[in-house]
C-alpha distance (Angstrom), angle and dihedral (degrees) to the residues before:
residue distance angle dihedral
X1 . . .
X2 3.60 . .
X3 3.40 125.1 .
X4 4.16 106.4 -103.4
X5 3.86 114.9 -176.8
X6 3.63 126.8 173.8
X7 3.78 149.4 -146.7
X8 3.79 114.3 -141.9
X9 3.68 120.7 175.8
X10 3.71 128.0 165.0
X11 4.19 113.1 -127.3
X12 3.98 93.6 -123.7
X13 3.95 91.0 114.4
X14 3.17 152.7 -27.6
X15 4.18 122.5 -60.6
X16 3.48 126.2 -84.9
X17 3.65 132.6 -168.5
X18 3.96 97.2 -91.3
X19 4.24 83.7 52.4
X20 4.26 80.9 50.5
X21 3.47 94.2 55.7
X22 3.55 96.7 47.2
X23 3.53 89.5 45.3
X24 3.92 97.8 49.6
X25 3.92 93.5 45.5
X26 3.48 96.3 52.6
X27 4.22 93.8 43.9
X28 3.86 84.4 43.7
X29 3.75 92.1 52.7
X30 3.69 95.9 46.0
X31 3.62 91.6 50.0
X32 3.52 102.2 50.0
X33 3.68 89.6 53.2
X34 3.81 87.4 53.8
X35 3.56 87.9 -110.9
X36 4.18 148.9 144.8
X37 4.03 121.2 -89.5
X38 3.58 109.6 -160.2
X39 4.03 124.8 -173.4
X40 3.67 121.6 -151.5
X41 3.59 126.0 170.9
X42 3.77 120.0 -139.5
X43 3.77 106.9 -141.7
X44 4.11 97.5 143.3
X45 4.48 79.1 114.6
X46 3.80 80.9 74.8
X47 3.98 87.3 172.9
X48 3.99 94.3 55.1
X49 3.84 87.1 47.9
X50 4.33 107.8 122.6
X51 3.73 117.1 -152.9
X52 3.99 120.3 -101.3
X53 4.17 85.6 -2.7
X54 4.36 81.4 116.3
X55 3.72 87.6 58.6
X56 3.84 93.1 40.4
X57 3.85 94.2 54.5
X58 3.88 86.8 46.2
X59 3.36 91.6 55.4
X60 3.90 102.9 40.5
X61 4.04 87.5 53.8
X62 3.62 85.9 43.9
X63 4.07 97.7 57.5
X64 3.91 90.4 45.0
X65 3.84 87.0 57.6
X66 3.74 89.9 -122.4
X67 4.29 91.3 150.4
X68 4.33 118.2 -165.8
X69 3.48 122.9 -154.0
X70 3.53 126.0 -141.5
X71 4.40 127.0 25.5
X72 3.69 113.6 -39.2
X73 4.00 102.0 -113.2
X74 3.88 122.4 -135.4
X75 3.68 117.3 -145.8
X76 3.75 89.4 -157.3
X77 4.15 94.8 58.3
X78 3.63 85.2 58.1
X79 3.66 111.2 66.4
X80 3.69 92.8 118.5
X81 3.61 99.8 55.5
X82 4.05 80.3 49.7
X83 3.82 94.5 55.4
X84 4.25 95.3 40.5
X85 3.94 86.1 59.7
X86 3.79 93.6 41.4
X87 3.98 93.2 47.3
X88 4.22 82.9 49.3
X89 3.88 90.7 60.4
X90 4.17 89.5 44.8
X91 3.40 85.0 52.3
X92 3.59 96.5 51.9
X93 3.95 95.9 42.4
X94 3.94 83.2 -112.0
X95 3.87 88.2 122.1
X96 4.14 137.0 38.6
X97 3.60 145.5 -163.9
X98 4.42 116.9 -98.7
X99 3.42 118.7 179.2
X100 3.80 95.5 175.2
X101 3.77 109.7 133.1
X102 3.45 125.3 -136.0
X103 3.84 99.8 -103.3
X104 4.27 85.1 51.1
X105 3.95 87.6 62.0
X106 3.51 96.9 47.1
X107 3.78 88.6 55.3
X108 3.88 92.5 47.2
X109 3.78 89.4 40.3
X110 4.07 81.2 -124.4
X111 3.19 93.0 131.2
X112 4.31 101.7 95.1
X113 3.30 87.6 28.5
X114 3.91 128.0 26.4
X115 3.99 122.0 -123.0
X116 3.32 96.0 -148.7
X117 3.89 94.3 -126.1
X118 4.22 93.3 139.1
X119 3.91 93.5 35.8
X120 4.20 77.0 63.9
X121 4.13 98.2 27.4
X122 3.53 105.1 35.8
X123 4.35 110.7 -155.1
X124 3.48 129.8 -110.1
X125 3.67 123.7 -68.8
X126 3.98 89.7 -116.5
X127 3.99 90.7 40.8
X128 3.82 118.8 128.5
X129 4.27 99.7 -121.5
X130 3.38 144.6 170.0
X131 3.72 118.4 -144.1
X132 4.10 118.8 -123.3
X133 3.55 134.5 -171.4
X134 3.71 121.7 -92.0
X135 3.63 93.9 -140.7
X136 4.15 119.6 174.1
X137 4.00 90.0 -159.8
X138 3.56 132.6 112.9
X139 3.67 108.5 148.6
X140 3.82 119.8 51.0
X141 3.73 132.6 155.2
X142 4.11 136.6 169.3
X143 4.14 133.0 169.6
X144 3.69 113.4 -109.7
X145 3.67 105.6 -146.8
X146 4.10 84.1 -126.8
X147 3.78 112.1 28.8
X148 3.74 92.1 35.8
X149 3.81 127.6 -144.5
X150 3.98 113.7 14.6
X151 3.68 122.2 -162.7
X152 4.09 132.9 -173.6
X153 3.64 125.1 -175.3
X154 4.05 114.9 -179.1
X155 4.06 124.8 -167.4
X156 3.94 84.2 -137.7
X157 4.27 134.1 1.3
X158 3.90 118.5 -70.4
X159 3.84 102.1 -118.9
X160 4.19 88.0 -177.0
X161 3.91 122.1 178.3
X162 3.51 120.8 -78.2
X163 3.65 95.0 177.7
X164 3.58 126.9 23.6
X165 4.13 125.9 -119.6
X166 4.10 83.3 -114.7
X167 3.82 95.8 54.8
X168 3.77 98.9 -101.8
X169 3.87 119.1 129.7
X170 3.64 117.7 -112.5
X171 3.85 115.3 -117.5
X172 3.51 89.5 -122.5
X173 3.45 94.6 64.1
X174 4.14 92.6 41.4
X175 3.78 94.6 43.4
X176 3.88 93.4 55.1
X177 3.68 98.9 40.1
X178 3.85 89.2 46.8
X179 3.30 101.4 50.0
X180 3.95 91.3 51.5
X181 3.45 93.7 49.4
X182 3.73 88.8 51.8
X183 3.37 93.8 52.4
X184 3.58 89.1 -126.4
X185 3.74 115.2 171.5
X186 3.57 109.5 173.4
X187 3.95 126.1 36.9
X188 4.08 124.3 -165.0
X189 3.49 115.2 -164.6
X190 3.55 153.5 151.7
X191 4.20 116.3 -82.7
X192 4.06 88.0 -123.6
X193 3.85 72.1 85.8
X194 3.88 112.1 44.4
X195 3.59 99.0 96.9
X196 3.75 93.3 43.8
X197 4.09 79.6 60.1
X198 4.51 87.3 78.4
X199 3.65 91.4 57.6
X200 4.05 93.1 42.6
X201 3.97 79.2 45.4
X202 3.84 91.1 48.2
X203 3.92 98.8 56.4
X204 3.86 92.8 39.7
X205 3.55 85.2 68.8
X206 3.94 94.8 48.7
X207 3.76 90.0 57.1
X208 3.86 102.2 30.4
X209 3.22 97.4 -108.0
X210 3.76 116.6 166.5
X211 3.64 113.4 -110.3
X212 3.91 118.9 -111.0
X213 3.34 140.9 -138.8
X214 3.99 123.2 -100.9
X215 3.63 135.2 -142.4
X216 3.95 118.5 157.3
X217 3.77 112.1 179.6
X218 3.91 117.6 -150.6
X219 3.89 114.7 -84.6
X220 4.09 107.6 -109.5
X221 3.99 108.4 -125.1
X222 4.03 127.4 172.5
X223 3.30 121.4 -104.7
X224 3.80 95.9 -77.8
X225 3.51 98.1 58.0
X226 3.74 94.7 -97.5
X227 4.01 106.6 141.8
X228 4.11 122.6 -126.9
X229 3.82 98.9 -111.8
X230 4.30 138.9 142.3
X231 4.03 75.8 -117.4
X232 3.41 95.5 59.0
X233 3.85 93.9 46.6
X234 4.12 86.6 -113.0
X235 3.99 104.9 -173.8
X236 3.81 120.7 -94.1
X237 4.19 107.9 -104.9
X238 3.72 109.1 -103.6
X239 3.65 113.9 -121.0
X240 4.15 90.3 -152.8
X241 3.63 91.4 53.7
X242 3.60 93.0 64.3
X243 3.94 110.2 132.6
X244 3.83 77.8 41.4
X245 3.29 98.6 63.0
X246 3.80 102.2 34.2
X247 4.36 86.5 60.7
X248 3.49 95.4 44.9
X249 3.79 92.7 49.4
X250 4.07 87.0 47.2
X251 3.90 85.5 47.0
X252 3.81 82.9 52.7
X253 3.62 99.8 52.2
X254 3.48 96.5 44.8
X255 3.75 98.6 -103.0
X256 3.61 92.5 139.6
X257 3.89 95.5 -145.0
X258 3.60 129.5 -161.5
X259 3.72 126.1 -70.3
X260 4.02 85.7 -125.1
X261 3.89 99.0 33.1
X262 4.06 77.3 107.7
X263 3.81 87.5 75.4
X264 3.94 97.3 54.9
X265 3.78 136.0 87.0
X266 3.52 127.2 -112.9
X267 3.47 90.6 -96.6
X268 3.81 98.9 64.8
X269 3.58 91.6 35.8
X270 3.95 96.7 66.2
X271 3.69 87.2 30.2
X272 3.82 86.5 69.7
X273 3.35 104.7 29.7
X274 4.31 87.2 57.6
X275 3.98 84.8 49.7
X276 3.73 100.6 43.4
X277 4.26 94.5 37.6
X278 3.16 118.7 147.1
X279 3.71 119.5 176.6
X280 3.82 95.2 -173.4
X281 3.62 96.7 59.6
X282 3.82 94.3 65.2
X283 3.91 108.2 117.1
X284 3.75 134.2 -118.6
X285 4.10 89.9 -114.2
X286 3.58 133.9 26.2
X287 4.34 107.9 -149.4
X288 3.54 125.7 -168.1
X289 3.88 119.3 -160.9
X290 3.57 94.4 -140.1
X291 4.02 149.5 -24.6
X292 3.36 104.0 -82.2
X293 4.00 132.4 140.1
X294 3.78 106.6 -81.0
């Protein structure tokens, strides 16, 4: 099978360097084992969606000549693919019915971790619910081919959401159903999302899914710790800083580019950086001096 990796970015904003990074390794990676790149944009959070930030992620990969193959997919023009797989595991008795609100798990401290109380007590017929997975697991652990060996031990199964009390699909249940029908074999991404990588395991195995392969790269912070995220009001990339950007993020992951790769274009840059990729070279940490515009 060839190897499929993928670029998945939520439309809340515009990229910043820690979304470069993830970006670049996982184009990198797919290149240098000959590889497709695909780009799909996860906009199922319909109510977190920001105007134009689709055509400003577009363009950002665009500039820093970071090319996808294939149809861009929308998350949001695939609700009923979402909804046929979610109706299979009702079917099954894979997935249930909780109408606890919010307020109700913070009181139980349920919310990280369910209690189980409507996998026993199912709600009321006319009950406002979300639906979780029935999962039977509470042990799970894979190799990332960067962090290394990752282990999860639970008291009791994680029965997370699948669909949310609003309507909306849980990314849980888009992420896993996307990347299968993708065909996507090998995912690159930041470590904001490594232990999010048991649950994604978890369902897999309720649909037969095959099992991927993980990388997580090392979240880039400042120098005080402070992480690179749309939270933290991280800077938008620059899209005239782009040889800039591309050796820094190489710097970053460990690349080790050339004194002089400063005086190439894009071009040559990636064109290296796919023939001289090295995925085990990428640090533990990724330390900016300061928070200026990238």
């Amino acid at each position: 099978m060839i190897y499929t990796g993928r670029f998945a970015p939520s439309p809340t904003g515009p990229l910043h360097f820690g979304s470069l990074l993830a970006a670049l390794a996982s184009f990198l990676d797919a290149r240098h084992h000959a590889g497709k790149w695909l780009i799909r944009i996860e906009d199922v959070d319909t109510p977190r969606v920001v105007k134009d930030a689709n055509d400003w992620i577009l363009q950002t990969l665009d500039a820093h000549g970071l090319e996808w193959d294939d149809a861009i997919v929308y998350q949001s023009q695939r609700l009923d693919l979402y909804e046929a797989h979610l109706n299979q595991l009702i079917d099954q008795q894979k997935a249930y019915p909780c109408g606890c609100a919010r307020s109700e798990l913070d009181a139980r401290n349920a919310r990280h971790l369910y209690d189980g109380k409507c996998r026993e007590t199912p709600p009321n017929a006319d009950a406002r619910v979300a639906l979780r997975l029935r999962s039977d697991t509470i042990g799970s652990e894979f190799t990332d081919r960067i962090q290394g060996k990752q282990v999860l031990l639970h008291p009791r199964p994680d029965d997370f959401v699948l669909k949310r009390r609003d309507g909306y699909f849980a990314y849980q249940l888009a992420v896993v159903i996307d990347d299968h029908e993708q065909q996507i074999t090998h995912i690159v991404r930041g470590a904001d999302l490594l232990q999010e990588t048991f649950r994604q395991r978890d369902l897999q195995s309720h649909f037969n899914f095959q099992k991927l392969e993980y990388a997580h790269i090392p979240l880039a912070t400042y120098a005080n710790g402070q992480k690179l995220s749309k939270q933290n009001l991280a800077p938008a990339i620059s899209n005239n800083k782009v040889v800039e950007n591309l050796c820094c993020a190489l710097k970053c992951l460990g690349q080790n580019p050339p004194e002089n790769m400063h005086q190439a274009n894009r071009h040559e840059i990636i064109d290296w950086a796919v023939k001289n990729w090295h995925i085990e070279q990428i640090p533990a940490t990724c330390v900016l001096p300061n928070q200026q515009e990238t």
